[in-house]
Steps between C-alpha positions, in 0.01 A plus 500: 500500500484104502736478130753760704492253806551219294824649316618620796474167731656348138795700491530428901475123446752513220739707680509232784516221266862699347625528887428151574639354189806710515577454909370106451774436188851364630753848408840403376745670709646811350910502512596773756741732315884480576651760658681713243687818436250675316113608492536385116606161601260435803219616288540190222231279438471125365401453179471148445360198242393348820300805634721583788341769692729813450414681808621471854375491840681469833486141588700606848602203685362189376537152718439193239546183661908489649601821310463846588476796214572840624421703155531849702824389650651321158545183714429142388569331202519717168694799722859259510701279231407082586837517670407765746723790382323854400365537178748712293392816321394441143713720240380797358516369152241232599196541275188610614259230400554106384331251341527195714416161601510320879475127646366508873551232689261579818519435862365470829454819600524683191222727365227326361686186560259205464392311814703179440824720392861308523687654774764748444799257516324287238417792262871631524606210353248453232532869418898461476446185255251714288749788472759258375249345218398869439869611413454292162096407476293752679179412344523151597615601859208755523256164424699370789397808734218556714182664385573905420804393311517619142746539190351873451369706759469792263697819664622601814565858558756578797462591869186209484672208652693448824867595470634127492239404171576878374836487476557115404223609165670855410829397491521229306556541135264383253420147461668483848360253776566533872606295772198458798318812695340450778183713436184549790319298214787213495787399329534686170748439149445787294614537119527823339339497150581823398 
């Protein structure tokens, strides 16, 4: 009776050392899917070099600092083009996965900005500089970026990221580098790999 008391009470303290360590552990925000045509689409995961969480939860709306994220509403930055206008539809010869790279340049008021972040106005123009270097050195511009920038990501399936970042990645051609996208995570440069 005592060794099945013992086991028991063992299993129960291990159990709550799991729950603690998993609801104590900072959680990287998962990307909330972008709206798409089709159940294949919206059902794409992540897969990553950098261990980007493929799955997705409702964020809703999220108020970080001066800037408001509606992710059920496709509001906030990542749902329009940097100049305001809608994001246009990506073609249907766009592949379904790339290999990419991306230089963030973060924000006040971005996810998982850092507390001393530059403010927006600041970042713009940093992140406009780096996508000009970027056109002919992207390596050395992604030494230049903030912390989460990298020359290979690993892959990217669609229906992931936000319209803006999905269709500034899928529809450039290979070896291709964008201009800026404003992301909810800050200001992004992507290059397609492959």
């Amino acid at each position: 009776m005592q060794r099945w008391l013992s086991i028991v009470l063992g299993i129960g303290v291990l159990a709550l050392c799991v729950a603690l360590a998993f609801f104590a552990t900072p959680k990287q925000k998962s990307i909330a899917p972008a709206p798409s045509s089709t159940a294949d689409e919206s059902s794409s995961a992540a897969t990553t070099g950098a261990s980007v969480d493929g799955g997705s939860i409702d964020l809703g709306a999220v108020t970080l600092g001066d800037q408001a994220t509606d992710h059920t509403n496709g509001t906030g930055p990542g749902y329009r083009m940097l100049d305001g206008t809608a994001v246009p539809q990506l073609s249907e010869h766009a592949p379904r996965s790339v290999e990419f790279g991306v230089i963030l340049v973060t924000y006040a008021g971005a996810e998982s900005a850092p507390k001393n972040a530059r403010p927006k106005p600041d970042a713009l123009e940093l992140a406009k500089k780096l996508a000009t270097d970027a056109k002919t050195d992207f390596k050395g511009a992604v030494q230049r970026g903030d912390n989460g920038s990298a020359d290979n990501l690993g892959t990217m399936q669609r229906g992931v990221l936000e319209p803006a970042p999905e269709y500034a990645l899928f529809s450039l051609p290979a070896g291709g580098v964008s201009d800026v996208i404003d992301t909810p995570r800050g200001f992004w440069i992507v290059r397609r790999i492959e």
